[in-house]
C-alpha positions as a printed Julia matrix, in Angstrom:
470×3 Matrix{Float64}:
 -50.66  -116.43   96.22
 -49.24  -118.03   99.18
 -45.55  -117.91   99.82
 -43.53  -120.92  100.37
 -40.14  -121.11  101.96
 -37.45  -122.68   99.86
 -34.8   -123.74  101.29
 -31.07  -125.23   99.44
 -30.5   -127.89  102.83
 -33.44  -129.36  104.19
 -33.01  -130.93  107.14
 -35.99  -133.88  107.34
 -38.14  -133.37  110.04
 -38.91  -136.41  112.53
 -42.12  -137.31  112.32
 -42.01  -137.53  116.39
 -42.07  -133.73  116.77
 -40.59  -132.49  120.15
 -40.52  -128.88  120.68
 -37.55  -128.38  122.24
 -35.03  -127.53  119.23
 -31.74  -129.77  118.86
 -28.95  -127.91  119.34
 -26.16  -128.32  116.31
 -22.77  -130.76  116.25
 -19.81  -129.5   115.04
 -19.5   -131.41  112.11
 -22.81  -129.88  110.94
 -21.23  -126.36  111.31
 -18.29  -127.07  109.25
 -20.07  -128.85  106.36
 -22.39  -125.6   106.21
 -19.25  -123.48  106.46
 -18.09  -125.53  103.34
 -21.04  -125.53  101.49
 -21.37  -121.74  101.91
 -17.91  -120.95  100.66
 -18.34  -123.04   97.67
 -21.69  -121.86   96.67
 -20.0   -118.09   97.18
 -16.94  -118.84   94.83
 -18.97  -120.27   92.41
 -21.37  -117.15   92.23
 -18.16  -114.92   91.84
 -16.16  -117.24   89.54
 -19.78  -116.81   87.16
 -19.9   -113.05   87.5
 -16.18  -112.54   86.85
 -16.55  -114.96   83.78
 -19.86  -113.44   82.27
 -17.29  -109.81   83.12
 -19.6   -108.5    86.32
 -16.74  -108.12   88.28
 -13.73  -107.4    86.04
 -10.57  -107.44   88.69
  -7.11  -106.13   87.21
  -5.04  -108.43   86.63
  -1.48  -109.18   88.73
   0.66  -107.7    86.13
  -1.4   -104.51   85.6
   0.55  -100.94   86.29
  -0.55   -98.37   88.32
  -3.28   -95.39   87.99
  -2.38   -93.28   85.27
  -1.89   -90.26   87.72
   0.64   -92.15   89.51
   2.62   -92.65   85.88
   2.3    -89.24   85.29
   3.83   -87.94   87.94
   6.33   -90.35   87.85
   7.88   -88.41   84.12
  10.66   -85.97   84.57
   9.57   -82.22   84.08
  12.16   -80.75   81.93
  12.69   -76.61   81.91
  12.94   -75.01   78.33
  16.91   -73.99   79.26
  17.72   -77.67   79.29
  15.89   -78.97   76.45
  18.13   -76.27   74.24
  21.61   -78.13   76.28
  20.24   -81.49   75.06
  19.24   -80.15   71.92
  22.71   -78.33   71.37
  24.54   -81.4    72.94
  22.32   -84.43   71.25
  21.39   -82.91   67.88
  22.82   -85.39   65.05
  22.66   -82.51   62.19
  25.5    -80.73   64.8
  27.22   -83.8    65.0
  27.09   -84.18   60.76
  28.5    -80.17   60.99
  31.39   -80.95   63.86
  32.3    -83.97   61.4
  32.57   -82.23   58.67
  34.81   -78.87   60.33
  37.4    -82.01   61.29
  37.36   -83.25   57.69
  38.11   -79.81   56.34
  40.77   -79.27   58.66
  42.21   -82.19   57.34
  42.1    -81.64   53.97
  43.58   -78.11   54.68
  46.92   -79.75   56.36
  46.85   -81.6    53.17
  46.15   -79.14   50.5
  49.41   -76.97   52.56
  52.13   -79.76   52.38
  54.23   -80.77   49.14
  52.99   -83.91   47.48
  54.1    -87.93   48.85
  57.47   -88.07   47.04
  57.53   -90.81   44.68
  60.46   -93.7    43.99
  61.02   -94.49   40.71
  62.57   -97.69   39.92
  63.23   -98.59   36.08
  64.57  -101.17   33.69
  66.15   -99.54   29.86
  67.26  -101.61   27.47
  68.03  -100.92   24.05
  68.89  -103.57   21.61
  70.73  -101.45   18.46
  73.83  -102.35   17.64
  76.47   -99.29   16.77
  79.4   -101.09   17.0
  78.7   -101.71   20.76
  77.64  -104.94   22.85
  73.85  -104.59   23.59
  74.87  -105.05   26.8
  76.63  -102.07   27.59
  73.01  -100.2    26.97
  71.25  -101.91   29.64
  70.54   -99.73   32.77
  68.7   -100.24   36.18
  67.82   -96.99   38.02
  66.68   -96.43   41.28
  65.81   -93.17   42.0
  63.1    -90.69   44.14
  60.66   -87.72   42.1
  59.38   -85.01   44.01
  56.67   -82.78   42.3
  55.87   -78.96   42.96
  52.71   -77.46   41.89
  53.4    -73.5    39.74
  54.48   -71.13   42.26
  52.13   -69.94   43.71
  49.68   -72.35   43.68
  50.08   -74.74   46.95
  49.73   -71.58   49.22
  46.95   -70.28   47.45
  45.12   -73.81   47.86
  46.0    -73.64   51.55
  44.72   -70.35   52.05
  41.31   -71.36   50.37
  40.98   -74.19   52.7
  41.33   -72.34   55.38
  38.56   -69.91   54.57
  36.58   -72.87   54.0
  37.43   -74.39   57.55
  35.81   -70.71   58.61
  32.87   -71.35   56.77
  32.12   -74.21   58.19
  32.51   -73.55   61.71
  29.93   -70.37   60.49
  27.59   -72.8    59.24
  27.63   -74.86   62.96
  26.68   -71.65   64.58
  23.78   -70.99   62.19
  22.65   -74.47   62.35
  22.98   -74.27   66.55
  20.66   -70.83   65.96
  18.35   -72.68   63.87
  18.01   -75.16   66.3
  17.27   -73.35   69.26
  14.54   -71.35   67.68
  12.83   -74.63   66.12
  13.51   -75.82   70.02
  11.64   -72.62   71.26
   8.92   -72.95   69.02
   8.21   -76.25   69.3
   8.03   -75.19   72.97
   5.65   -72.97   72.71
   3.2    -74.85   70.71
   3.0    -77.65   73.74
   2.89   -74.38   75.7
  -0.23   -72.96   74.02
  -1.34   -76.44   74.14
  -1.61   -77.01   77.38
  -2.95   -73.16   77.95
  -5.67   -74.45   76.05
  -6.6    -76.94   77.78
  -6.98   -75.23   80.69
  -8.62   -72.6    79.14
 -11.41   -75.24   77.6
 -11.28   -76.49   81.29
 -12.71   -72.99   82.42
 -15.34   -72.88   80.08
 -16.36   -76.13   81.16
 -17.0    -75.0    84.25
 -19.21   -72.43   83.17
 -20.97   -74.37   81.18
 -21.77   -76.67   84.18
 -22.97   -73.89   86.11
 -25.42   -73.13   83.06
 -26.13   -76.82   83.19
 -27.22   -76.75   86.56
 -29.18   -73.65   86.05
 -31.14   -75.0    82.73
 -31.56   -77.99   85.46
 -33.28   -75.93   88.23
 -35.45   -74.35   85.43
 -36.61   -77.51   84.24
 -37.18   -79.2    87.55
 -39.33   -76.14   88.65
 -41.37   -75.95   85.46
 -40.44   -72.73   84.09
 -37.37   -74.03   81.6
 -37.89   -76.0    78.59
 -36.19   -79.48   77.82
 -34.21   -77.56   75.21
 -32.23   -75.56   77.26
 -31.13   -78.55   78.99
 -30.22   -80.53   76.14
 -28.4    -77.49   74.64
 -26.19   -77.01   77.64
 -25.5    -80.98   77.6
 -24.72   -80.4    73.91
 -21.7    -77.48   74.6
 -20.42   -79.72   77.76
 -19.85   -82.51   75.51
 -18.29   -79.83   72.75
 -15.79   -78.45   74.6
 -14.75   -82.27   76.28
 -14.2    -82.82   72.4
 -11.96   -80.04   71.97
 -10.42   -80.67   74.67
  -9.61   -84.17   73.17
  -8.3    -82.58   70.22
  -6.34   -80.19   71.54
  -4.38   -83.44   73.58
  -4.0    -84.85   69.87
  -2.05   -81.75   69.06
  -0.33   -81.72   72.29
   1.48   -85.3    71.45
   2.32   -84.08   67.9
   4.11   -81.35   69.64
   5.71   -83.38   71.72
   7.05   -85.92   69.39
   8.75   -82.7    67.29
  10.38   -81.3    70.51
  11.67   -84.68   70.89
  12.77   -85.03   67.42
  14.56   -81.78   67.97
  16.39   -83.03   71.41
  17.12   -86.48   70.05
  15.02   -88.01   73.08
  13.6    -91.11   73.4
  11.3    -90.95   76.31
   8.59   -88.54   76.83
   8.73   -85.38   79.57
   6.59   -82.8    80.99
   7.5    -78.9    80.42
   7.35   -76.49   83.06
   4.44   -74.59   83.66
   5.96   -71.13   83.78
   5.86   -69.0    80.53
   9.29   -68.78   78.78
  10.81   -65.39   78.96
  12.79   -64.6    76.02
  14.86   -61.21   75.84
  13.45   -58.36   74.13
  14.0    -57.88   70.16
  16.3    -55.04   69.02
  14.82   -52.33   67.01
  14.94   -53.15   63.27
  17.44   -50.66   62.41
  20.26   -52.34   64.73
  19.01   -55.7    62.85
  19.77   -54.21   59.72
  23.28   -52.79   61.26
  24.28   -56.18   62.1
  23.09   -58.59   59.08
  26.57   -58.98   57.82
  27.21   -60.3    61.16
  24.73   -63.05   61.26
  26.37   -66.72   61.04
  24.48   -67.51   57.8
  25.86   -64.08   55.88
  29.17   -64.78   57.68
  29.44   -68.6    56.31
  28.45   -67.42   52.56
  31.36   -64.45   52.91
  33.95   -67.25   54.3
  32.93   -69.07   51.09
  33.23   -66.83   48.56
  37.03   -65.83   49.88
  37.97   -69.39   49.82
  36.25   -69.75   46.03
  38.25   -66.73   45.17
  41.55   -68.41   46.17
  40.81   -71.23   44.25
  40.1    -68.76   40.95
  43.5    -67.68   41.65
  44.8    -71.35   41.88
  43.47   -72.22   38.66
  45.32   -69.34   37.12
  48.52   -70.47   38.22
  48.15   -73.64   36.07
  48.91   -71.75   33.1
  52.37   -71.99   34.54
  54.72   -74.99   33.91
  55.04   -77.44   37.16
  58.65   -78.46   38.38
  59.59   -82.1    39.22
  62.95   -82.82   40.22
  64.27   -86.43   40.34
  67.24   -87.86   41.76
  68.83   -91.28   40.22
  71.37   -94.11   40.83
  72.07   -96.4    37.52
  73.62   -99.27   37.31
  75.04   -99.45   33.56
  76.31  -103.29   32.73
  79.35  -103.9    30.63
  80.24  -106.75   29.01
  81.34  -108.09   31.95
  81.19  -107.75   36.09
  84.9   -106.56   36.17
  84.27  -103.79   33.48
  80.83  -102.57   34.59
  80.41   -99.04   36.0
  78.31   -99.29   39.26
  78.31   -95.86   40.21
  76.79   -93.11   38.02
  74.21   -90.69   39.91
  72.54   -88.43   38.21
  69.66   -85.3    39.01
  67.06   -84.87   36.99
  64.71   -81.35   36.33
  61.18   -81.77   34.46
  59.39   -78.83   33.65
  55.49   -80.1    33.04
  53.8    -78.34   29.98
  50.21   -78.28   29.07
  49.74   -79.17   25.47
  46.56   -77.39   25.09
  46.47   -74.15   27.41
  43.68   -72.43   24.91
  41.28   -75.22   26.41
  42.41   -76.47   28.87
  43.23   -74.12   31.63
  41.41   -71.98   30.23
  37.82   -73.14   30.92
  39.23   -74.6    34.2
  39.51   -70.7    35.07
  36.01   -69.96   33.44
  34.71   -72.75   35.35
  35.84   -71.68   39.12
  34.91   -67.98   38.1
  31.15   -69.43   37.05
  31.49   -70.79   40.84
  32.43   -67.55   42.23
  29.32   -65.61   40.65
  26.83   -68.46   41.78
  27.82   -68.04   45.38
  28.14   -63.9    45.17
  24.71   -64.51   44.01
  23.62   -66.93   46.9
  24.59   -64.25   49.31
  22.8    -61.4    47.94
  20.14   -63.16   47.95
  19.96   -64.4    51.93
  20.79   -61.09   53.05
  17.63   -59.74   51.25
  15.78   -62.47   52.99
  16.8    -61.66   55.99
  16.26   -58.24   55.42
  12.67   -59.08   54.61
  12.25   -61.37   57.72
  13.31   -58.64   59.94
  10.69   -56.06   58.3
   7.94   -58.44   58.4
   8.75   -59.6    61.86
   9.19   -56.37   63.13
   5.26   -54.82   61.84
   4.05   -58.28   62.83
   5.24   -58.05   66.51
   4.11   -54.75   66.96
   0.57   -55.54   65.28
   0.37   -58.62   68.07
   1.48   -56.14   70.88
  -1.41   -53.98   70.22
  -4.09   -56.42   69.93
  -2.61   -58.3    72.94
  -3.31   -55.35   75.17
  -7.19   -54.94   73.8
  -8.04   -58.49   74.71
  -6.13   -58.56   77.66
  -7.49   -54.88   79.09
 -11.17   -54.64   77.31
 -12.48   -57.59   75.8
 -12.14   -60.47   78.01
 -12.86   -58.77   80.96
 -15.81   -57.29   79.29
 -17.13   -61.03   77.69
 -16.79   -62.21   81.2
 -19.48   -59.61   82.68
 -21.14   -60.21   80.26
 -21.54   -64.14   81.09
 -21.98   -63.38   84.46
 -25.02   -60.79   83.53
 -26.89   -63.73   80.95
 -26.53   -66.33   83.95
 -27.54   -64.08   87.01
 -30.58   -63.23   84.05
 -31.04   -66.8    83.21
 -31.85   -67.89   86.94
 -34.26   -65.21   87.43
 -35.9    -65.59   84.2
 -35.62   -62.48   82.57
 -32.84   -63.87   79.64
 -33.45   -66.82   77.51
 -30.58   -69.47   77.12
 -29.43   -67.77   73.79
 -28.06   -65.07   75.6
 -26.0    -67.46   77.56
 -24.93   -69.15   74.64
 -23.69   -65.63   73.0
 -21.54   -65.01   75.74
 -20.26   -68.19   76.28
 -19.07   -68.17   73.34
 -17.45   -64.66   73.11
 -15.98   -65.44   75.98
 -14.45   -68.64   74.91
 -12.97   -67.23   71.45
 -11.98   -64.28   73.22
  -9.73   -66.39   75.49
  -8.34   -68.55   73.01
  -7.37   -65.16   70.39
  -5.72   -63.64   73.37
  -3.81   -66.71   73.91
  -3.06   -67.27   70.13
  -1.99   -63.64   69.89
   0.02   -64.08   72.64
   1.82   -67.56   71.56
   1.92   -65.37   68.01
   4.16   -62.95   69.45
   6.41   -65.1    71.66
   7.36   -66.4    68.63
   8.26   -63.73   66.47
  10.2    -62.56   69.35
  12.02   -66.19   69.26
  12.52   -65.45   65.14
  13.68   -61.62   65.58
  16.18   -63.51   68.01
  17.53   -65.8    65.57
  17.84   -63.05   62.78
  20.25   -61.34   65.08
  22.23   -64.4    65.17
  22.46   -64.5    69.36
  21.71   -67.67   71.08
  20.17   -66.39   73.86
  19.93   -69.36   76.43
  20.81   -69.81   79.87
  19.55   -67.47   82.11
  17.2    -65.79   79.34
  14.89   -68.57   80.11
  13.11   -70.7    82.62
């Protein structure tokens, strides 16, 4: 089949042929300049619409590496400040210490003294003018609670000022051991990862080997396939293990009471050693949460003592000016002060005061109660904590000493076997994957016991911050 020349412009040919060729005007070269550029922008404007060439737009960011680099990297010291400083449950705590200081200047101090202003008339007739019975007084009551009672009240809100401020210090303890926990889940996430990053690589290299094999004819298709198969498994858990990463990082920020995302430090958080469990047990009456529940109970057994007191008549004493009217301005009497002492009664003590007494004592025993039972918790917690951190310590030192350095010789024996032929891929496979779950227990066990240390921390009821971590 002959080929024929097409051309777009064809210049017509003169049909008197000379062979000397006509050199070009300049108008020529710019309309083929023209025609060029157009036919150019209109090939690109088609591949750019039928999405050939997809160019990012004017408004689009930068490279996600850039953005990443560009987010502040935050240590785990001053994520427990901004916890400590940003934490709204704190700020509900602090709130409520003020209000109970308040109500303690109040409960201390005599009652708002009253005026009393009064009209009496009386209209009987004994041989007197009805007028001579009318009185306006004008006076001020003060009340006093039984004796007793108002310093008794004051003393019980002062113990419950004291448990309150207890109750911020637990809740500040709490806080920076969720804080440290949290931490050390995005911590063991992002171990993870780069542990699941390792085995990747060796899982290339097997790739690569299955790929020599094949190429040379002495490896089957499987072993290739297979290889593919556990590089694509561990990019999945990798994927997964990013989804837990976020959730982790949405609680830490829950926990700060931040808004924009951050990057943790690489470095491993160093937390003080745990006491021993019997100077735990020593000091559980000094924890904040036993120390709260003790305030508590004083201040409830104040008040038992208050309610007692009510059995006893309260006082008011009242001070009066009347005006008495007589039958006329000039023989009225202006001027007649008088003092006046009230001595309240209850009607009904039997049932009354009574079961107000029963009721603050029923009060008493439910919070007794409440204690005794947190401080067997927490004796519990420390126990448990105590055989489960020394479980973790010994089966932290077998992976770390024997087991992972023996799963790696071993996956360096099944590949130096696999390239000379003498071990089939299932070998490889075996240690791969002993390997893999013998990197990821050592760093569970070791997460494991970084936080146990972080709860044998807050059972002491010791912050532990500043300088006790990176």
């Amino acid at each position: 089949m002959p080929f024929h020349r097409i051309s777009l412009f064809r210049r017509r040919v003169s049909k008197r042929f000379s062979p000397v060729c006509k050199a070009r005007t300049n108008q020529e070269n710019t309309y083929r300049q023209f025609l060029s550029a157009s036919l150019l922008a209109g090939v690109l404007l088609a591949w750019a619409t039928s999405g050939i060439i997809r160019l990012p737009p004017a408004w689009a960011g930068a490279p996600s590496g850039s953005v990443t680099s560009n987010i502040p990297a935050l240590t785990l010291d001053q994520a427990i400040r901004l916890g400590l400083a940003r934490n709204p449950g704190l700020e509900e705590e602090r709130a409520r210490i003020a209000q109970d200081q308040a109500r303690s200047v109040e409960t201390g101090e005599l009652p708002d003294p009253m005026l009393v202003v009064g009209e009496q008339y009386f209209p009987m007739n004994f041989n007197m003018g009805t007028s001579v019975l009318t009185m306006t007084t004008v006076g001020v009551r003060q009340d006093f609670a039984p004796w007793g009672k108002r310093t008794l009240l004051g003393q019980s809100a002062v113990a419950q000022v004291r448990a309150s401020r207890w109750v911020l210090e637990d809740k500040k303890a709490l806080l920076v051991r969720n804080i440290r926990i949290a931490w050390l889940d995005l911590y063991q996430g992002k171990k993870t990862e780069a542990i699941l990053r390792s085995i990747g690589a060796l899982w290339e290299k097997a790739f690569q080997a299955t790929l020599v094999r094949y190429r040379q004819g002495i490896g089957p298709e499987s072993d290739v396939l297979l290889a593919q198969f556990q590089k694509d498994a561990i990019r999945d858990k990798r994927e997964q293990v990013r989804i837990r990463e976020e959730k982790s990082l949405y609680r830490l920020m829950n926990l700060m009471h931040v808004s924009r995302p951050f990057r943790i430090s690489p470095e491993e958080p160093r937390f003080p050693d745990p006491l021993p469990e019997s100077v735990l047990l020593e000091r559980i009456d000094n924890h904040p949460a036993i120390e709260s529940r003790d305030a508590r109970d004083n201040a409830q057994k104040l008040l038992v003592r208050s309610a007692e007191k009510d059995k006893i008549p309260a006082v008011s004493v009242e001070g009066d000016y009347s005006y008495f009217m007589g039958p006329n301005l000039i023989t009225s009497t202006p001027n007649l002060f008088s003092v006046l002492l009230t001595f309240n009664l209850p009607v009904r003590p039997g049932e009354r005061q009574d079961q107000r007494v029963a009721e603050e004592e029923h009060k008493l025993e439910s919070l007794e109660a409440d204690r005794e039972t947190r401080r067997q918790r927490f004796i519990e917690e420390i126990r448990d904590s105590e055989g489960t951190y020394r479980h973790l310590l010994r089966r932290n030192v077998l992976l770390d000493r024997v087991l992972i350095p023996e799963a790696k010789r071993n996956v360096d024996t099944a590949l130096a076997g696999y390239a000379t032929g003498t071990l089939e891929m299932e070998r490889i496979l075996s240690a791969m994957e002993k390997v893999e779950n013998a990197r990821l227990r050592a760093l569970s066990v070791h997460i494991d016991r970084l936080k146990i240390r972080a709860e044998l921390i807050y059972l002491s009821g010791m912050l532990q911050g500043g300088r006790h971590e990176p």
